[in-house]
N, C-alpha and C positions, 0 to 999 in steps of 0.2 A: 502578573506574568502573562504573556501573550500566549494567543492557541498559535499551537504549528501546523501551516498545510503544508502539504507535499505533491509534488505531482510528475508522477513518474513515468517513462516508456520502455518495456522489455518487449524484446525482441526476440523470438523464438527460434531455433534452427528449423529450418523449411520442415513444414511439415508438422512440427509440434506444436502447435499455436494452441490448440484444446487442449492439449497434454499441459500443458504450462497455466492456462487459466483455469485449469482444475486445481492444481495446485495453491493459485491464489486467491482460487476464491475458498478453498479448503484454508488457508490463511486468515482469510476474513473471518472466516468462522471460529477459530480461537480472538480474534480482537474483541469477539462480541463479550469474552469474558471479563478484556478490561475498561473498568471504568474511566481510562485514560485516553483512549482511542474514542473517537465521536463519528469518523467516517474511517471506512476503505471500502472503497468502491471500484469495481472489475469493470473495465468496460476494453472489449473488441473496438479493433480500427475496424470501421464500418466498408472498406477498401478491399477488405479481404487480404490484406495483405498477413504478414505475419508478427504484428505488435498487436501489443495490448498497453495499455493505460491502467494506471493506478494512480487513486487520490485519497490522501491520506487526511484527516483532521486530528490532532493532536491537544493534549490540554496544555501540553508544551514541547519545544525539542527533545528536555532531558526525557521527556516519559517515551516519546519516539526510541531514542538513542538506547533507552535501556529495555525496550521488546526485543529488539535485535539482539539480545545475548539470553533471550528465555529460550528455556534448553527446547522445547514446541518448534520456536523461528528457526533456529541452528539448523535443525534435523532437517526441516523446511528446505530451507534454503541447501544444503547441501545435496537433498534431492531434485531440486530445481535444478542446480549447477550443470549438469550435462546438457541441457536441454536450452538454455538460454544463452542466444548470441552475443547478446548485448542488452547494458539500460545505461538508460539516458535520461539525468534528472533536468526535466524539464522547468522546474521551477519551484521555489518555496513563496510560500506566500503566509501571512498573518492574519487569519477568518474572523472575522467581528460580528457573525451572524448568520441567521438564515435556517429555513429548513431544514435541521435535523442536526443545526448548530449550538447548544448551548452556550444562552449570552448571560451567564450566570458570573459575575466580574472574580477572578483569581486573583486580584493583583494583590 
């Protein structure tokens, strides 16, 4: 099976842009517990504007698809929900490597 990336853009209501990447990078911090997540990485639009980016590395979709209903993300993300304008999935992609990628083969 293939690793899942993900790479996402959220959007803050003017003004929460810290407020909001506290929150994900407080998210980061529970992925660290699973062994299925390989990356999520916070990163500020350097613009100043009010996005942030997020990139995900997965050991697969299904393990992506199923953090999203751990009762941790829920809570997450329902406290996020006031505060976020918008996301914008900028792309998925399939990682075969690299820095802090496990090329350990699952298939």
């Amino acid at each position: 099976m293939s690793k899942f990336g993900l790479y996402n853009k959220f959007t803050a209501v003017e003004g929460k842009r810290d407020a909001l990447a506290e929150m994900l990078l407080e998210a980061s911090k529970s992925m660290e517990e699973l062994n299925d997540c390989e990356l999520y990485v916070v990163s500020l639009d350097d613009d100043g504007s009010d996005s942030i980016y997020v990139y995900e590395v997965w050991s697969d979709e299904n393990a992506h698809q199923a953090s999203l209903s751990m009762e941790g993300a829920q809570t997450l993300i329902q406290k996020a929900k006031p505060i976020i304008a918008g996301v914008e999935k900028i792309n998925t992609s399939l990682p075969v490597g690299g820095k802090g990628i496990s090329t350990t083969s699952q298939d």
